[in-house]
C-alpha positions as CSV (number, residue, x, y, z in Angstrom):
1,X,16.0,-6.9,-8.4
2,X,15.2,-11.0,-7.7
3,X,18.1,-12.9,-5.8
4,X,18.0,-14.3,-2.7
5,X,16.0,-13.6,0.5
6,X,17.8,-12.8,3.0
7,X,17.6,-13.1,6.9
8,X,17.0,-10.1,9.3
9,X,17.5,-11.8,12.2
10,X,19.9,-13.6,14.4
11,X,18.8,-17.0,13.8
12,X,19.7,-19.7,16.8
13,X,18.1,-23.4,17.1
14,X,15.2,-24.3,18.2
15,X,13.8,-26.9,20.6
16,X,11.8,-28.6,17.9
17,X,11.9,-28.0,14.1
18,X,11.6,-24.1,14.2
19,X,14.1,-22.3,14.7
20,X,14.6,-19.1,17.4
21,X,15.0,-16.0,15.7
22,X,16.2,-12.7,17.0
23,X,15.2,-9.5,15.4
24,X,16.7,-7.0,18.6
25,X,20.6,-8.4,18.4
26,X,20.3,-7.9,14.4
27,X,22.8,-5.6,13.2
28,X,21.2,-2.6,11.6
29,X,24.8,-1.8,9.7
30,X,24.5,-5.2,7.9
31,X,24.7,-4.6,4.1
32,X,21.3,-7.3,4.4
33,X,19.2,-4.6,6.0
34,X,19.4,-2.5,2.6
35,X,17.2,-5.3,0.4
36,X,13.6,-4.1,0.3
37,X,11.1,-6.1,2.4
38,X,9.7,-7.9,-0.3
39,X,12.9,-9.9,-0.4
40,X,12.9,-10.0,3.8
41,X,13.3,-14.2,4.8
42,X,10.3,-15.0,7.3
43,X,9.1,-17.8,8.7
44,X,5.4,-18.4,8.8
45,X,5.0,-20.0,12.0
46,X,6.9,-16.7,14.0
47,X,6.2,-13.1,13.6
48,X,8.5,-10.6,12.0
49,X,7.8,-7.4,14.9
50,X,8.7,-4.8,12.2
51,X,6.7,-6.2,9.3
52,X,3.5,-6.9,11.7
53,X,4.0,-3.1,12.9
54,X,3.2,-2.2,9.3
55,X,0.3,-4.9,8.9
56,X,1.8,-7.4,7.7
57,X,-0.5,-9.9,5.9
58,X,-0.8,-12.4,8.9
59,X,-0.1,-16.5,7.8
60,X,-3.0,-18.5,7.6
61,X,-2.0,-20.5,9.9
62,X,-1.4,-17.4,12.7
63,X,-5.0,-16.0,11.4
64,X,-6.9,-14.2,14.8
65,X,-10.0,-12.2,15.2
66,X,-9.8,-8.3,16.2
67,X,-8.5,-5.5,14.5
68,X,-5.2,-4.9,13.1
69,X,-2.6,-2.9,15.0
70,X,-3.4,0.8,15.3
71,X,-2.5,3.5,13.5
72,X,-0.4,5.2,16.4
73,X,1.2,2.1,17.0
74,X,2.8,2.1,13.8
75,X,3.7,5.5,14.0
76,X,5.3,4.6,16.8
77,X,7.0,1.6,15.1
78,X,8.5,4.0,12.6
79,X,9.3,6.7,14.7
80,X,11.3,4.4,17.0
81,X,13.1,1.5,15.5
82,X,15.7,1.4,15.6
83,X,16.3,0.8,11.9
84,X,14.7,3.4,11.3
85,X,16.6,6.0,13.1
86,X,19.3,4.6,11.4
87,X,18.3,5.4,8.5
88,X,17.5,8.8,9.3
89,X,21.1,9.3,10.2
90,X,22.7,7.9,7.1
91,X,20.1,10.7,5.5
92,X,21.3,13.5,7.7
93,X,24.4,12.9,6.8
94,X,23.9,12.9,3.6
95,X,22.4,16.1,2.8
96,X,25.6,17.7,5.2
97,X,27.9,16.3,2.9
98,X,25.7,17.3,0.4
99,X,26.6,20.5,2.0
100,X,24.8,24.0,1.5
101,X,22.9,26.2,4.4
102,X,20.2,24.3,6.7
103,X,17.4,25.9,4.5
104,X,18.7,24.6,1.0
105,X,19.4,20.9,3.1
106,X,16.1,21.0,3.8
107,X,15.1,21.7,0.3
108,X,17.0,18.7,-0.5
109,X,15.5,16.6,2.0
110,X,12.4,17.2,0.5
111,X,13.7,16.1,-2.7
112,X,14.8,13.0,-1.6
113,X,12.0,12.1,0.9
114,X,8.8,13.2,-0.9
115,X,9.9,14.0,-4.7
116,X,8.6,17.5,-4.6
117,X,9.9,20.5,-3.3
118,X,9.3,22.2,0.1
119,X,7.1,25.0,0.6
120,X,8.6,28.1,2.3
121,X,6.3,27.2,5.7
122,X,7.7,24.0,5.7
123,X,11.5,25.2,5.4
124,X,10.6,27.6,7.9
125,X,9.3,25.2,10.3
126,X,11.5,22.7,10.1
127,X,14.3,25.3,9.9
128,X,13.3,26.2,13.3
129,X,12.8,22.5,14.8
130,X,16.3,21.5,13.1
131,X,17.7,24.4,15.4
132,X,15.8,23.1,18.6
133,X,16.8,19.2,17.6
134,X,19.1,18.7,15.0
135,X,18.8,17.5,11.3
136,X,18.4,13.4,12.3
137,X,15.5,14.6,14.3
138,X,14.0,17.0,10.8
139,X,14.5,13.6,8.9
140,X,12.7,11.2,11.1
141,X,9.8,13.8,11.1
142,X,9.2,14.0,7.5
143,X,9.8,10.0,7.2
144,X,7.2,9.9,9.5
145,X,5.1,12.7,7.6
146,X,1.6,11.0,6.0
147,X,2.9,12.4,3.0
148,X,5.9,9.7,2.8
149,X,4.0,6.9,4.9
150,X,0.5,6.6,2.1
151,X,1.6,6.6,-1.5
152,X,-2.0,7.9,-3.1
């Protein structure tokens, strides 16, 4: 907890005073990914794709009429980026080394991902769809799952 910020982003200079920064070339295995968002370095005058995908509080300065960005594009933001199918990978992994049969990974996964256990639909479900797609696929649904994306 505190430190530093730290940069997500390939930073390059700029024409004038701010900088360019690339978010697409950043490496998603650097150990600076792994600090919660709260301590994510961002510069007010540019936008940070990931964090406005989530609603971001928008600078005053950047401040524009309309609505936020939908709810599917979020989804979408989650589903696909690549950080977080990266994440959902380190996860799979995880619960193999963890080791057991597919049903009791998926207890686990549960465990991990929404502090509770799983119900026997949802292990048979997901039993089912990790068969069809595999277990990175099981762990980007359930990070995806209302249940992990809103906190009550």
């Amino acid at each position: 907890m505190g430190g530093p910020s730290v940069k997500q982003f390939v930073q390059t200079p700029g024409i004038h005073v701010t900088p360019n920064v690339d978010y697409a070339n950043f490496s998603i295995d650097d150990p600076a990914i792994y600090r919660r968002s709260v301590y994510r370095f961002h510069f007010r005058t540019l936008p940070d794709p990931f964090l406005e995908a989530l609603d971001q509080p928008i600078p005053r300065s950047k401040r524009r009429c309309g609505p936020s960005p939908s709810r599917r594009f979020r989804r979408l933001a989650m589903l696909n980026d690549k950080f977080m199918v990266r994440q959902c990978e380190h996860l799979a992994d995880r619960l193999a080394k963890e080791g057991g049969a597919r049903e009791q990974q998926l207890r686990r996964l549960y465990e991990l991902a929404l502090g509770r256990s799983a119900t026997s639909r949802e292990v048979e479900l997901l039993t089912a769809h990790a068969a069809k797609f595999g277990m990175v696929n099981v762990c980007r649904v359930v990070l995806n799952s209302n249940e992990f994306m809103f906190v009550p």
